[in-house]
ROSE-4610 file (N, C-alpha, C; in Angstrom, 1 decimal, always signed):
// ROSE-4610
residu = [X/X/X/X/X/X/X/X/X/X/X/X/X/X/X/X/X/X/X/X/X/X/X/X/X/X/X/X/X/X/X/X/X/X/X/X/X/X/X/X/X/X/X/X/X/X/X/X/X/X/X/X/X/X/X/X/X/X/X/X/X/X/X/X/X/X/X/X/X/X/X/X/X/X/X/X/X/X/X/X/X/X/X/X/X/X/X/X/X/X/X/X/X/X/X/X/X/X/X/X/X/X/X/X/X/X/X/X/X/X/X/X/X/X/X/X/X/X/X/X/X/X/X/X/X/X/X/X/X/X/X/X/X/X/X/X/X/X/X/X/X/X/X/X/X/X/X/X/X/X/X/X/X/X/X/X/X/X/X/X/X/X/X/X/X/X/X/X/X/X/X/X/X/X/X/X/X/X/X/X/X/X/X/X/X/X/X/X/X/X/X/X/X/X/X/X/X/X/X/X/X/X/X/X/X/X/X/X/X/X/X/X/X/X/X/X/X/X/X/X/X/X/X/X/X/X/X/X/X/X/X/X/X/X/X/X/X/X/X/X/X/X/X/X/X/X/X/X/X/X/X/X/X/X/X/X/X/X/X/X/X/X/X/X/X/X/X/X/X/X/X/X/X/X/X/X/X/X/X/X/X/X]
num = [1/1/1/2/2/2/3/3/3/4/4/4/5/5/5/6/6/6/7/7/7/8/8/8/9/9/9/10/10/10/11/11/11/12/12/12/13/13/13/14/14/14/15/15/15/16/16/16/17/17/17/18/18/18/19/19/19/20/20/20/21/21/21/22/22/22/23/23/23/24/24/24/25/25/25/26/26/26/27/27/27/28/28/28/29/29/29/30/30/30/31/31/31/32/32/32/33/33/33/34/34/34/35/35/35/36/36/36/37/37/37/38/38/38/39/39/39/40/40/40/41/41/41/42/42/42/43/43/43/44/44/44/45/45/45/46/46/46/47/47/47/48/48/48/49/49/49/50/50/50/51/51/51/52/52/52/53/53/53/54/54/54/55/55/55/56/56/56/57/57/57/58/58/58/59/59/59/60/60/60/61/61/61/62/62/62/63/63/63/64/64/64/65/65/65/66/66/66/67/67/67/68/68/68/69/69/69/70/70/70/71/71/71/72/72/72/73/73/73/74/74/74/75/75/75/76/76/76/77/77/77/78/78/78/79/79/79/80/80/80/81/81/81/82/82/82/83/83/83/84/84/84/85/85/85/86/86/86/87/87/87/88/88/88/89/89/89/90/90/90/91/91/91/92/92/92/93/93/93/94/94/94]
x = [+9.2/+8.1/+7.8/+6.2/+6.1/+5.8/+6.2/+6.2/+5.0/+4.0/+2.8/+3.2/+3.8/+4.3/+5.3/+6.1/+7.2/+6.3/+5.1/+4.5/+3.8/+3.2/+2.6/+3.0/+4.4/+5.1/+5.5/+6.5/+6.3/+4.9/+4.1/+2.6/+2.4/+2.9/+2.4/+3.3/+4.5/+5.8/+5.4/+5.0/+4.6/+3.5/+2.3/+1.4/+1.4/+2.3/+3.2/+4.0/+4.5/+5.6/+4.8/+3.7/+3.4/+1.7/+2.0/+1.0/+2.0/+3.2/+4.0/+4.4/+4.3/+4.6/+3.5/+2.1/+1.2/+0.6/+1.2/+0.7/+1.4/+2.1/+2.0/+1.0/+0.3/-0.7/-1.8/-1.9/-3.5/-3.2/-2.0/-2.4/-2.5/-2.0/-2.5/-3.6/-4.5/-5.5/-6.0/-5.8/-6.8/-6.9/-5.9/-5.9/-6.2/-7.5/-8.3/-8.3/-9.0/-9.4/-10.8/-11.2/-12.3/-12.1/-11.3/-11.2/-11.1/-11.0/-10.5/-9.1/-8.4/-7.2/-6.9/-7.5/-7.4/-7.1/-6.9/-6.8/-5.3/-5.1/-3.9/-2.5/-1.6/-0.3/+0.0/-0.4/-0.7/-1.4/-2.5/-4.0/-3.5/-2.8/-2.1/-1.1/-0.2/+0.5/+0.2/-0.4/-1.5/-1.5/-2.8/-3.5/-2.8/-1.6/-0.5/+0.4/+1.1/+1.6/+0.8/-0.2/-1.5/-1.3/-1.4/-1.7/-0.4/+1.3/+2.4/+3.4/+2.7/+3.7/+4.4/+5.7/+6.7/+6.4/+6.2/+6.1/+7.1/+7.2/+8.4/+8.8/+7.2/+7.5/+5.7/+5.7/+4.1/+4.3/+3.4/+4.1/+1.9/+1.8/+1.1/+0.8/+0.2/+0.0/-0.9/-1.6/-3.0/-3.9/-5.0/-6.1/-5.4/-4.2/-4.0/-2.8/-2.6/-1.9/-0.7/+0.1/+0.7/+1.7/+1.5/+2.0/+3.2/+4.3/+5.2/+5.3/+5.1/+5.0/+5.9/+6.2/+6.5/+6.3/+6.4/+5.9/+7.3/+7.7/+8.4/+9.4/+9.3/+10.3/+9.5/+8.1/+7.5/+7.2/+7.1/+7.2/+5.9/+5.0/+3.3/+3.7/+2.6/+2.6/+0.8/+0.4/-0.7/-1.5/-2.2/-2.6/-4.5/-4.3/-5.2/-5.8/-7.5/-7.9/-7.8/-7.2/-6.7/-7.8/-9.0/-10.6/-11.1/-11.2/-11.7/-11.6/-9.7/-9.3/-9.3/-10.2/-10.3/-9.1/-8.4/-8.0/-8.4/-7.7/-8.1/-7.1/-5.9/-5.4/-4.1/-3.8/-2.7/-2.1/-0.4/+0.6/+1.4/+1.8/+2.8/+4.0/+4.9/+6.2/+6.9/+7.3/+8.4/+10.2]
y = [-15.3/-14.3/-13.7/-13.7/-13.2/-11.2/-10.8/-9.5/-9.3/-9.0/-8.6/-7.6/-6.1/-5.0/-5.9/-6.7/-7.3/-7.8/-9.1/-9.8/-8.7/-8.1/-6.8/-6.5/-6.2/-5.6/-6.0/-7.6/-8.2/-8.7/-8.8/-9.2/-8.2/-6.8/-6.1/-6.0/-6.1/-6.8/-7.6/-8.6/-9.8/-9.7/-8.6/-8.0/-7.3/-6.6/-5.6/-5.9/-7.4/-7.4/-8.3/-8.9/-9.6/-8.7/-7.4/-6.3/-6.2/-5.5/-5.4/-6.3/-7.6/-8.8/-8.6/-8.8/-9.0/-7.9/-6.2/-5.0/-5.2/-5.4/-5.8/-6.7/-7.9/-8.4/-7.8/-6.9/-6.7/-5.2/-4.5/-3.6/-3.8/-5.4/-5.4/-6.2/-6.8/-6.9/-5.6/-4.5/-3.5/-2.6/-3.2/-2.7/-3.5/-2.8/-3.9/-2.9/-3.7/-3.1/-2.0/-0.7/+0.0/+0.2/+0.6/+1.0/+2.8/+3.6/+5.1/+5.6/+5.0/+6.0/+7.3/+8.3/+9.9/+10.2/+11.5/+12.2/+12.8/+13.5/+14.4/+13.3/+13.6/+13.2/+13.0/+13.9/+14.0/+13.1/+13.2/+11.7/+10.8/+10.7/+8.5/+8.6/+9.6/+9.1/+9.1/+9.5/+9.7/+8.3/+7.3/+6.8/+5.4/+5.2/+4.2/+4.4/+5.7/+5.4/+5.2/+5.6/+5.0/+3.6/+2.8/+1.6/+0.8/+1.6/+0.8/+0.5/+1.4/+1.2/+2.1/+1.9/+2.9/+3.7/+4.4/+5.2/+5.2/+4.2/+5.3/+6.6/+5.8/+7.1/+7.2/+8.3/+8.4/+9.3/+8.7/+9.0/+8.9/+10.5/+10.4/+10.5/+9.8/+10.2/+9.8/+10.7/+11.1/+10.6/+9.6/+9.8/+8.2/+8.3/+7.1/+7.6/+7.0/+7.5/+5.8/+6.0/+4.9/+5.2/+3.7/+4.3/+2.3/+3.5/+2.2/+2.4/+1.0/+0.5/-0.6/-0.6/-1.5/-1.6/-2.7/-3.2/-4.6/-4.1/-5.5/-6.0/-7.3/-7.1/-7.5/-6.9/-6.9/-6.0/-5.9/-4.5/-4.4/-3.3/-3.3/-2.4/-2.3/-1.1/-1.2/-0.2/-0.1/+1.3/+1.2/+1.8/+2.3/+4.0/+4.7/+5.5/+5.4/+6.4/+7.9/+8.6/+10.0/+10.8/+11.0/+12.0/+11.3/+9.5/+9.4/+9.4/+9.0/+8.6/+6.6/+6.2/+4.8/+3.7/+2.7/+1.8/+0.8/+0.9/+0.4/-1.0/-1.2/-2.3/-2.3/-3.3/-3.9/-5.1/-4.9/-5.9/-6.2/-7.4/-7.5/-7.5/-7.1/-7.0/-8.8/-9.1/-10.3/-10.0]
z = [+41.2/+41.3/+39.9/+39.6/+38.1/+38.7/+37.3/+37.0/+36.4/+36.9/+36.0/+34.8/+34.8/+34.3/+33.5/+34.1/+32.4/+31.6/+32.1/+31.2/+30.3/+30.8/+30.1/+28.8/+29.0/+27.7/+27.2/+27.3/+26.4/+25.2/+25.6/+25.3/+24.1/+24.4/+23.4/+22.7/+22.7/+21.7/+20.5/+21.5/+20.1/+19.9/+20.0/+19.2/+17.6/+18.7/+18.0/+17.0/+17.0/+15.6/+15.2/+15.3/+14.6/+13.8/+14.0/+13.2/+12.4/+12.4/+11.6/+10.3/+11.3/+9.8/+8.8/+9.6/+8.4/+7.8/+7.8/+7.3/+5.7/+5.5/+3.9/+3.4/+3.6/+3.0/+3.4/+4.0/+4.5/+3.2/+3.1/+2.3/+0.8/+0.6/-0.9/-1.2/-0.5/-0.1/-0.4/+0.1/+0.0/-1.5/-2.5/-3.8/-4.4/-5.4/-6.3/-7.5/-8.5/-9.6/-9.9/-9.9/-9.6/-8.8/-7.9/-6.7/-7.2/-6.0/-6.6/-5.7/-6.6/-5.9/-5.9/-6.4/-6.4/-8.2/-8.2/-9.7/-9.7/-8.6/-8.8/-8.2/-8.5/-8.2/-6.8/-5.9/-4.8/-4.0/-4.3/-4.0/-4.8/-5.5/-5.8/-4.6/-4.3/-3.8/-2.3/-1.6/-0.5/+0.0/-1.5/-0.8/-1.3/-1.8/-1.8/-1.1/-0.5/+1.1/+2.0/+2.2/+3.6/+3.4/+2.3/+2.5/+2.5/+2.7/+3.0/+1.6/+0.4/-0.7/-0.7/-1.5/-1.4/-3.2/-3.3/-5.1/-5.5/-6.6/-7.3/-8.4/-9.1/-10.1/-10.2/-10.7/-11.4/-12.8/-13.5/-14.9/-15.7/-16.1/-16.7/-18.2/-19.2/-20.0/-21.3/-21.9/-22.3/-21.1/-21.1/-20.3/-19.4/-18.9/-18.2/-17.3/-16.2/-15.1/-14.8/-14.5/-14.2/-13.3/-12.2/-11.0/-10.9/-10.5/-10.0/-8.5/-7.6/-6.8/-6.2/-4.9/-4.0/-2.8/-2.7/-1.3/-0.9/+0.2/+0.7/-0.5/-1.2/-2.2/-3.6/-3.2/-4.7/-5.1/-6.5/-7.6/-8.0/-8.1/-9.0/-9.8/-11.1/-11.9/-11.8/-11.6/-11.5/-12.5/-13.3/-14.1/-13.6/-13.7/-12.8/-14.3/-14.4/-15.7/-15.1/-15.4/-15.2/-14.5/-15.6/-15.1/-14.4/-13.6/-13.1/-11.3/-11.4/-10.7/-10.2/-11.3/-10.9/-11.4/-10.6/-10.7/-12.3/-13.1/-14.4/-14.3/-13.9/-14.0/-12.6/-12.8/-11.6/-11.6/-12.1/-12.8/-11.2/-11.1/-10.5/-11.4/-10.8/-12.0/-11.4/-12.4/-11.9/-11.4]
């Protein structure tokens, strides 16, 4: 005899981990170059944990912002223009 209420939840299990698997490529997908990540220390780090990175440091200096990143077991350094808040560059580290 089937379980409508088991199949149910299983169902949303393997929804469910398979959102999980692919939320790391969807959020580096969502970082490009010209994009606006924010101005203050706060708004980088905002809008790089929303999209699943982990910060490690933010390090500003003169009119350039640089932001280390991870995701999963890859490393970014991403370089933000300070007054504008815009995405100026994006390294994956090796």
């Amino acid at each position: 005899m089937n379980n409508p209420l088991k199949e149910s939840r299983i169902a949303r299990s393997v929804v469910l981990a398979a959102a999980i698997a692919i939320a790391p490529t969807l959020a580096v997908a969502e970082l490009s170059v010209g994009g606006n990540a924010g101005k203050t220390e706060a708004e980088l780090r905002a809008y790089f944990e929303q999209q699943g990175y982990t910060v490690h440091e933010i390090e500003t200096e003169d009119a350039e912002t640089e932001i280390e990143l991870v995701l999963g077991e890859k490393e970014f350094e991403v370089t933000v223009e300070t007054a504008t808040g815009r995405i100026t560059g994006i390294e994956e580290d090796d």
